[in-house]
Backbone as a ProteinNet text record, in pm:
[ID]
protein_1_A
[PRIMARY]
XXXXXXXXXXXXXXXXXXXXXXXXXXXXXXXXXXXXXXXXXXXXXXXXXXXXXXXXXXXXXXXXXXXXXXXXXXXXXXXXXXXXXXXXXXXXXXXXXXXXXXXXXXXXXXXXXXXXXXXXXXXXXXXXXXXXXXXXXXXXXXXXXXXXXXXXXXXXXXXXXXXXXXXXXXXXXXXX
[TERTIARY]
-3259.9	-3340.9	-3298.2	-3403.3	-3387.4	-3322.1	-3300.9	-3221.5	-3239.8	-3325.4	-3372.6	-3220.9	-3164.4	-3094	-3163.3	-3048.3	-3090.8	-3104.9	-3196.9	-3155.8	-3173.9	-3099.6	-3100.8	-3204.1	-3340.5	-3446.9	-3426.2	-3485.7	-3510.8	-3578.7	-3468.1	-3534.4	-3472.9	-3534.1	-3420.5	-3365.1	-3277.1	-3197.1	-3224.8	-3218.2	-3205.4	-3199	-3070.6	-3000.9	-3085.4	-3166.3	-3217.9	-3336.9	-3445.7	-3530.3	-3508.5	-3411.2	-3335.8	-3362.9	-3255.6	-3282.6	-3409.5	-3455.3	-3631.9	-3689.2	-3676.6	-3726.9	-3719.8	-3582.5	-3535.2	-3544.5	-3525.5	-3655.9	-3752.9	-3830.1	-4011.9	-3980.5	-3941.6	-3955.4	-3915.8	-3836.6	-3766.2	-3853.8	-3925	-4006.9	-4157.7	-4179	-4323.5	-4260	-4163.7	-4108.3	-4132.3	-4058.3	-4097.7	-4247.2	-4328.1	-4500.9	-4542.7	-4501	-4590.5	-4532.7	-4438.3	-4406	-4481	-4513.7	-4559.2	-4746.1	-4742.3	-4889.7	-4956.1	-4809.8	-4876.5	-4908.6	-4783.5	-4820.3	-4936.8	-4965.5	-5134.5	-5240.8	-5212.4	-5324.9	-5320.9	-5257	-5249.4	-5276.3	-5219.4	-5286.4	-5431.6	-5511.3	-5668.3	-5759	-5649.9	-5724.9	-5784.3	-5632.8	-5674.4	-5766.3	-5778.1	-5884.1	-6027.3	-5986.4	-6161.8	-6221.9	-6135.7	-6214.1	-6210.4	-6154.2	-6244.1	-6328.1	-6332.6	-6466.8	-6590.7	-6576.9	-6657.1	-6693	-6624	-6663.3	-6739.2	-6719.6	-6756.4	-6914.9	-6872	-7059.7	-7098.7	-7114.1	-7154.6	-7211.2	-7146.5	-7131.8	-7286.4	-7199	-7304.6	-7452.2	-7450.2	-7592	-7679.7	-7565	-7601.8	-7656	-7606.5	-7655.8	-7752.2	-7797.5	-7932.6	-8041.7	-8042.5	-8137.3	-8133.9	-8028.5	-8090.9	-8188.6	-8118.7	-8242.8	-8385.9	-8398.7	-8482	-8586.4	-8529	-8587.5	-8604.2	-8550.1	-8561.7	-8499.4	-8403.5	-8342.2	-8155.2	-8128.8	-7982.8	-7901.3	-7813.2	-7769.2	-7615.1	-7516.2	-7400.9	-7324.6	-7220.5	-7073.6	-7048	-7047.7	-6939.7	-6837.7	-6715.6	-6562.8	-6507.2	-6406.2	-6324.2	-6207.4	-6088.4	-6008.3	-5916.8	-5925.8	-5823.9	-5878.6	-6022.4	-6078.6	-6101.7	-6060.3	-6075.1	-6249.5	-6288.6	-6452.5	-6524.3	-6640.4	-6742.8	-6884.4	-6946.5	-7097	-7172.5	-7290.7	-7410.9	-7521.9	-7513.3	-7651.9	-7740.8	-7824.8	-7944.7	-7908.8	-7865.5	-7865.9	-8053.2	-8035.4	-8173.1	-8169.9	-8263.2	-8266.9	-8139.4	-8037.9	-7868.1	-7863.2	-7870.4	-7799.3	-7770.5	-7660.1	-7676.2	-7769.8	-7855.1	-7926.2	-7902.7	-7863.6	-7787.6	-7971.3	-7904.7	-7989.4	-8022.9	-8142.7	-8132.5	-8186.5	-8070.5	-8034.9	-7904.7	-7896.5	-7760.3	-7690.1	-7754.4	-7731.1	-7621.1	-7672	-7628.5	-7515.5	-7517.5	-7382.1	-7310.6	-7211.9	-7060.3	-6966.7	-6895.2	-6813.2	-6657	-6537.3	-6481.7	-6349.3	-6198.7	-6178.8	-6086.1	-6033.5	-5945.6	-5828.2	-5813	-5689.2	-5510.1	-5435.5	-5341.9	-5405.2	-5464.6	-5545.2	-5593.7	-5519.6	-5542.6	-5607.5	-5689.7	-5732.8	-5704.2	-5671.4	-5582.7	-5686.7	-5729.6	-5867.1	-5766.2	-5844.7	-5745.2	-5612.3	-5545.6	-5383.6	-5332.4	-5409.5	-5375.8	-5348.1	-5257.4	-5253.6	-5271.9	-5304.8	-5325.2	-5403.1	-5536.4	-5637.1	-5728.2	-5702.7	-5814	-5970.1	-5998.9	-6137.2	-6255.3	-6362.6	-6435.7	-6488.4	-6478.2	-6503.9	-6638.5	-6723.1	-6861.4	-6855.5	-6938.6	-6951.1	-7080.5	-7142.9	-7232	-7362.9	-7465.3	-7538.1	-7630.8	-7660.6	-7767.4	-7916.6	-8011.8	-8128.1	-8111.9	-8045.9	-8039.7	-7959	-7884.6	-7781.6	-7662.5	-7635	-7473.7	-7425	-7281.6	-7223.1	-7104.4	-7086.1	-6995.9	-6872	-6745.2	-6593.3	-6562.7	-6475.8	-6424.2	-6294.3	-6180.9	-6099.9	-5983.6	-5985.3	-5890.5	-5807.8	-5746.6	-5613.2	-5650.2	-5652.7	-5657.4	-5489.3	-5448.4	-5301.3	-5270.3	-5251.3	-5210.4	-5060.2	-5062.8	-4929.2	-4807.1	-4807.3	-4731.6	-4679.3	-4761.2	-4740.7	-4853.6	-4919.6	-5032.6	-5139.2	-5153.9	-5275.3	-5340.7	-5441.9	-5616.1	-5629.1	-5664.2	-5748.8	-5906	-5990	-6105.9	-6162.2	-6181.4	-6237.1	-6358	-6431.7	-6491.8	-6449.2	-6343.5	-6283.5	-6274.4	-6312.7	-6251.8	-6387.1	-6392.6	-6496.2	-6622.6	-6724.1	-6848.7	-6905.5	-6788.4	-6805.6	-6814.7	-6810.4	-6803.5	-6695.5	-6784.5	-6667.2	-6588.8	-6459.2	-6390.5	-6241.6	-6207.2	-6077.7	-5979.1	-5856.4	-5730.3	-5631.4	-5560.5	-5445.8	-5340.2	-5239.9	-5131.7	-5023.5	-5034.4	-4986.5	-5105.4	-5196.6	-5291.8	-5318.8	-5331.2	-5353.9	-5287.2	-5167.7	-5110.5	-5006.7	-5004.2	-4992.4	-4821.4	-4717.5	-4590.9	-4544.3	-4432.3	-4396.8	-4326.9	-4296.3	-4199	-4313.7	-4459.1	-4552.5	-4618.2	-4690.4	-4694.4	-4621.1	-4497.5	-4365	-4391.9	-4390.9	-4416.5	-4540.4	-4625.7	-4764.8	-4769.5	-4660.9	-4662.4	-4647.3
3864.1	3903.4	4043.1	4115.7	4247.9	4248.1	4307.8	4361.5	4473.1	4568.8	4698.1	4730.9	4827.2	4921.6	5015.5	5010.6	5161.1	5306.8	5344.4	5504.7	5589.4	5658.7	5822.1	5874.1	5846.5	5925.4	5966.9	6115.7	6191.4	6068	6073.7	6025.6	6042.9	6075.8	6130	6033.5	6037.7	5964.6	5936.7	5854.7	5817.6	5948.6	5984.5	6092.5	6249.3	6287.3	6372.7	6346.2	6211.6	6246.2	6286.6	6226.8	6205.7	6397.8	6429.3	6590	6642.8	6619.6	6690.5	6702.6	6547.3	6560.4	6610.8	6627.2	6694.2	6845.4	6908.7	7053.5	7020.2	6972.1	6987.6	6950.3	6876.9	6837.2	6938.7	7001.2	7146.6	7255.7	7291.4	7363.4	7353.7	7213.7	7197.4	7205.7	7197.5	7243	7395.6	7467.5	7634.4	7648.7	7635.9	7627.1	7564.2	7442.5	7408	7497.3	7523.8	7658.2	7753.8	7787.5	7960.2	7933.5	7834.4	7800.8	7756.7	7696.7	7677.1	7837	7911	8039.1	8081.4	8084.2	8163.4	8083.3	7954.4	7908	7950.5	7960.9	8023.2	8166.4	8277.2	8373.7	8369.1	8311.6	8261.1	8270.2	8112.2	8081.3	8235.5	8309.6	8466	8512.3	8541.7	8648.2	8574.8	8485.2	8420.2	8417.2	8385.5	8431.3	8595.2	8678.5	8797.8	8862.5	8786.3	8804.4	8709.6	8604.4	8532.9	8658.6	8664.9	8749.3	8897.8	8977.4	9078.5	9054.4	8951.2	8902.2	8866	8806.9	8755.9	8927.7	9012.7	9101.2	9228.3	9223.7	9281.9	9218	9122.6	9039.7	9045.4	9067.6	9099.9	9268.6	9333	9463.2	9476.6	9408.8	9438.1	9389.7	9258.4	9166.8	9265.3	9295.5	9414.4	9579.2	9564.8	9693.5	9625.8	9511.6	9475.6	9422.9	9352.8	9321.4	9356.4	9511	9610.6	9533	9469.7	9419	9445	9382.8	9463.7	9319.6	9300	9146.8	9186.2	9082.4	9109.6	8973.4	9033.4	8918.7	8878.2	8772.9	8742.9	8625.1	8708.8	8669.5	8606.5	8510.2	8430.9	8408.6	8476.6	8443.5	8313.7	8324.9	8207.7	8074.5	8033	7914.2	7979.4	8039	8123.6	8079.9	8119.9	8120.5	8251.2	8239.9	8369.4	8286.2	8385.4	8329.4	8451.7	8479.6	8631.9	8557.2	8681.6	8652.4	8712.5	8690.2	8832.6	8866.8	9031.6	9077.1	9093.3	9050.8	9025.2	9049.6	9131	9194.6	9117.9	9212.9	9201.8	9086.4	8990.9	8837.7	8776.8	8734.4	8674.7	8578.3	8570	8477.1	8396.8	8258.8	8202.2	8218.7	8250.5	8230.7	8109.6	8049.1	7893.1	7883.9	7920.5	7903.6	7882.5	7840.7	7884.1	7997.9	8060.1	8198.6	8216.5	8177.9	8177.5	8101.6	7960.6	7899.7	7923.3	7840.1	7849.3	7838.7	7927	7925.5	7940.9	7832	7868.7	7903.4	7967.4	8003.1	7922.7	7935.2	7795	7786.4	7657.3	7641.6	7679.8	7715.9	7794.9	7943	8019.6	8146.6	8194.4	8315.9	8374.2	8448.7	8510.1	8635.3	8727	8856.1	8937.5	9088.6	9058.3	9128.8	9249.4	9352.7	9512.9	9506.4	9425.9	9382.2	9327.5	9270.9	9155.6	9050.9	8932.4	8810.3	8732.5	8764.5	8666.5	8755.5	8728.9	8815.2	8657.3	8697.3	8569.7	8583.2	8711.3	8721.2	8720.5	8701.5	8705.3	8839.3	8862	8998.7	9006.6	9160.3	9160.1	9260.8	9249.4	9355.1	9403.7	9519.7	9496.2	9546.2	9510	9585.5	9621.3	9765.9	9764.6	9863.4	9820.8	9882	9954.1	10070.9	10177.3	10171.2	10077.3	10045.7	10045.1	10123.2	10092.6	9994	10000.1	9883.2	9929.2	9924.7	9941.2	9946.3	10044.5	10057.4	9922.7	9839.9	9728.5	9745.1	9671.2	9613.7	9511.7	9391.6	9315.9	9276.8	9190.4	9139	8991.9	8908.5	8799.3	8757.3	8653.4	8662.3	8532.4	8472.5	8340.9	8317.2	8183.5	8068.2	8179.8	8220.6	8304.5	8426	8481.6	8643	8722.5	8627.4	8718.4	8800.5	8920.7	8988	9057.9	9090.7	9138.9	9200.7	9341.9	9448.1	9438.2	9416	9399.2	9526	9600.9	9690.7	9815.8	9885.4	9976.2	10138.2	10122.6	10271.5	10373.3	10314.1	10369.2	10489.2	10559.2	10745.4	10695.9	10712.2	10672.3	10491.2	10457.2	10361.1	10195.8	10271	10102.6	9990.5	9859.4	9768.9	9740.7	9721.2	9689.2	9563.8	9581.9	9464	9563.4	9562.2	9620.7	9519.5	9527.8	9434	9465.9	9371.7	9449.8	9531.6	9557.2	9743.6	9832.8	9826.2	9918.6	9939.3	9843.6	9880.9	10012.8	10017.5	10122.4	10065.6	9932.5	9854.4	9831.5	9913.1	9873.6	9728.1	9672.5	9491.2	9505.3	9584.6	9590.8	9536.6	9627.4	9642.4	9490.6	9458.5	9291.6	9204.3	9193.4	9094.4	9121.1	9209.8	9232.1	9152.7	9156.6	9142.6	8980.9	8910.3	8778.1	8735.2
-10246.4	-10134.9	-10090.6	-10036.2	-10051.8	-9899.6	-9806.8	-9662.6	-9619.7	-9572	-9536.9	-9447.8	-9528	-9380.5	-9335.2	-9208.1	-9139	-9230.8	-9236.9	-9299.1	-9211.8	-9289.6	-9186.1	-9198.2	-9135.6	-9130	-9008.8	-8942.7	-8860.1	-8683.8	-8591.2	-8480.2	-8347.3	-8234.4	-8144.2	-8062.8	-8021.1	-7942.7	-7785.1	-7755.7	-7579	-7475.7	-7525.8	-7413.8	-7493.3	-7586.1	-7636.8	-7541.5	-7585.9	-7472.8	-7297.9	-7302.3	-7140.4	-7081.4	-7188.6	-7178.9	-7185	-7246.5	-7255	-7142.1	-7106.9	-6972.4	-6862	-6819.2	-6722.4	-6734.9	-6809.5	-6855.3	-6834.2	-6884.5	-6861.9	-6741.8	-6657.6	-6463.4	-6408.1	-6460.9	-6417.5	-6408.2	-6527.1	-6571	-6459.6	-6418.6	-6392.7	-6215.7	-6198.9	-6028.5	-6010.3	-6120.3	-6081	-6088.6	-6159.4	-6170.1	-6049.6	-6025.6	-5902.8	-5760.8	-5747.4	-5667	-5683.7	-5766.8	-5761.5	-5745.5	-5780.9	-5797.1	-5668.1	-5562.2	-5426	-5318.9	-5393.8	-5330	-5367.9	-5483.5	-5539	-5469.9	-5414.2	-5378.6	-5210.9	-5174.5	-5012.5	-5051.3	-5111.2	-5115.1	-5178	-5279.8	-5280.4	-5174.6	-5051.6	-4926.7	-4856.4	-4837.5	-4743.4	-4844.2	-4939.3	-5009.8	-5004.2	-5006.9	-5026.9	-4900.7	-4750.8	-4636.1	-4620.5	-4687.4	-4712.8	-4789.3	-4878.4	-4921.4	-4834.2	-4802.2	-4733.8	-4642	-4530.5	-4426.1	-4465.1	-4547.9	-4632.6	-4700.3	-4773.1	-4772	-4666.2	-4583.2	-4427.8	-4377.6	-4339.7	-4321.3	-4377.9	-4536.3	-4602.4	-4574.8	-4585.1	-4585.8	-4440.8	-4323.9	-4196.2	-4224.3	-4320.9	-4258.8	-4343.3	-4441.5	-4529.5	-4408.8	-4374.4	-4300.4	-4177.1	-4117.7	-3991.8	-4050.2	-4170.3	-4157.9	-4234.7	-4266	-4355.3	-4229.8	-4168.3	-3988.5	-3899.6	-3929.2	-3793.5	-3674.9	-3686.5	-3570	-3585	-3466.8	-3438.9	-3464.9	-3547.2	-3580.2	-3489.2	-3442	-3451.9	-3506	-3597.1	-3608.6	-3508.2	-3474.5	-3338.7	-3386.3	-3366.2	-3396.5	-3291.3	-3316.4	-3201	-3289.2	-3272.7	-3331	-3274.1	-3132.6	-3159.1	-3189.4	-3207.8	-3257.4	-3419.5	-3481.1	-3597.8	-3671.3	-3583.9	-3619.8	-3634.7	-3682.8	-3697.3	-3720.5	-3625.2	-3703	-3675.5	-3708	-3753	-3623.4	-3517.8	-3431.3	-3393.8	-3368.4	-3322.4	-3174.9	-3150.3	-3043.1	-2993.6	-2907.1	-2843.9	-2684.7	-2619.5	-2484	-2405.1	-2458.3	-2369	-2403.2	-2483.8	-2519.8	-2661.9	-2685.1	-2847.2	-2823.2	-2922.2	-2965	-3118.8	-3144.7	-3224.8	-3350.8	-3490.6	-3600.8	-3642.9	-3622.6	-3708.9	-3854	-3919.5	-4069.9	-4084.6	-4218	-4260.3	-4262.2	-4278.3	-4245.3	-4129.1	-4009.7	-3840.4	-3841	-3939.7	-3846.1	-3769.3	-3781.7	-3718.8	-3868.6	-3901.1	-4003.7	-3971.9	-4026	-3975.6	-4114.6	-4085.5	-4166.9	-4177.5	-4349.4	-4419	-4317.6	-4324.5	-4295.6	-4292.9	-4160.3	-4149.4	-4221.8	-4202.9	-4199	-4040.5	-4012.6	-3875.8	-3909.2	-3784	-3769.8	-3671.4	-3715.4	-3604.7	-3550	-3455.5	-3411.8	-3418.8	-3500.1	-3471.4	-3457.9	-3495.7	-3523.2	-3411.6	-3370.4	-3246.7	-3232.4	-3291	-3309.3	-3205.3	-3098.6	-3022.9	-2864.3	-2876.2	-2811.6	-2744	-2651.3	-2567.6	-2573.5	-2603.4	-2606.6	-2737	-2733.1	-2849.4	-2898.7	-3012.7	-3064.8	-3119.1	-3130.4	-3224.9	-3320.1	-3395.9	-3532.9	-3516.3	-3472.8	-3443.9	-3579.5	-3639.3	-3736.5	-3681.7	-3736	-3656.1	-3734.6	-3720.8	-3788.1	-3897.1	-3885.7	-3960	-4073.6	-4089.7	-4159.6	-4146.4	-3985	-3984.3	-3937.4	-3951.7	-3859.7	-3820.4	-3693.9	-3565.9	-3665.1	-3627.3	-3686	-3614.7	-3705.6	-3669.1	-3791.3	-3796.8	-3835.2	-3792.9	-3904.2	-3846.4	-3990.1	-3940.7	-4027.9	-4061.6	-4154.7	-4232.3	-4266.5	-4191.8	-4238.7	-4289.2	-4400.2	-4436.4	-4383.5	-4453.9	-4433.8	-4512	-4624.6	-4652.7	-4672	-4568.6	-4517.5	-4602.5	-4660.7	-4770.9	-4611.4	-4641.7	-4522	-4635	-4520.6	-4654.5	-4478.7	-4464.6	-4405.6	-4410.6	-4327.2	-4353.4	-4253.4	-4301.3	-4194.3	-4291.9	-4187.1	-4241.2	-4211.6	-4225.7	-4174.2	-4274.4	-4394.4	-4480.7	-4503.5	-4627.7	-4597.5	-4600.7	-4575.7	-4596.6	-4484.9	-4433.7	-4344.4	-4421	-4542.9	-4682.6	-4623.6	-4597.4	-4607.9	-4696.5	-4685.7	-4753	-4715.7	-4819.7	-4798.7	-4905.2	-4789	-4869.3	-4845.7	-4878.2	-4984.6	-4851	-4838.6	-4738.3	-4780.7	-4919.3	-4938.6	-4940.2	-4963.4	-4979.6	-4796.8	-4739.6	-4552.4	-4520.2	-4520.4	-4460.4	-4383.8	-4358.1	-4225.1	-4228.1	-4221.6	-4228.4	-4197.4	-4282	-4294.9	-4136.4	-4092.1	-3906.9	-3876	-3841.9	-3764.4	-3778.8	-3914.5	-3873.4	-3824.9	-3873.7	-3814.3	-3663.3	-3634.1	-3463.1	-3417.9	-3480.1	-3437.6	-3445.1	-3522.4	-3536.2	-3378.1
[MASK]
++++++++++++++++++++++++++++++++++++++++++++++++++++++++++++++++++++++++++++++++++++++++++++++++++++++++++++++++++++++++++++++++++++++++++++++++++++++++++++++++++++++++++++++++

């Protein structure tokens, strides 16, 4: 009768997988770190672009309507919504368009580098195509900021980066 031994064919051991693993868990800890930061910096960029289209789209429809639209901002309920200035009064848009939009979560908004302003702010568009100098600050959970303002030559909105702002790391830390 025949008796199969063990042979030495190729197979890993207990404490070989043991190791593997604890690398790859290792490995997938630094990734999910860096990957929670990219997703908080995302959150800030995507409410500036949100707001930027909002914006743009307000200043086509005011000159396309011959009417005077404004942003109206509230930072400390971190909201925005697009309304028709109408004889001295906002008047709310009923579309989607008009909502109430508000911005992602742990995402501030810092009216003209103000973190904490009691009052409601406007953007105003108006007929001709312009729109009122405004800038504010977008500041996430992890210090990520985005500049949203039209200051820049020609009055173009834009979004700068918080090296591209200008905005020294003292001057926000303060503003916290």
């Amino acid at each position: 009768m025949f008796v199969p031994r063990f042979s030495s064919r190729a197979a890993f051991t207990l404490l070989e997988l043991i190791l593997v693993l604890a690398i790859a868990a290792a490995l997938l800890s630094v990734v999910a770190a860096s990957l929670r930061g990219f997703y908080a910096e995302r959150k800030v960029d995507d409410a500036a672009t949100h707001l930027v289209a909002l914006l743009h789209q307000g200043q086509q429809r005011a000159v396309r309507d011959g009417t005077v639209y404004r942003m109206v901002v509230d930072p400390d309920e971190r909201e925005y919504q697009m309304v028709e200035a109408s004889a001295g009064f906002d008047r709310p848009i009923e579309s989607e368009w008009g909502r109430v939009f508000s911005l992602p979560e742990h995402v501030e908004l810092w009216w003209d580098g103000e973190s904490s302003s009691s009052q409601v702010h406007a953007i105003q568009l108006s007929p001709d195509g312009t729109v009122e100098p405004f800038k504010f600050l977008l500041v996430g959970p992890n210090g990520t900021t985005r500049m949203v303002s039209n200051l820049a030559a020609g009055g173009a909105l834009t979004v700068f980066s918080y090296e591209e702002s200008g905005v020294a790391e003292g001057h926000v830390n303060q503003m916290q």
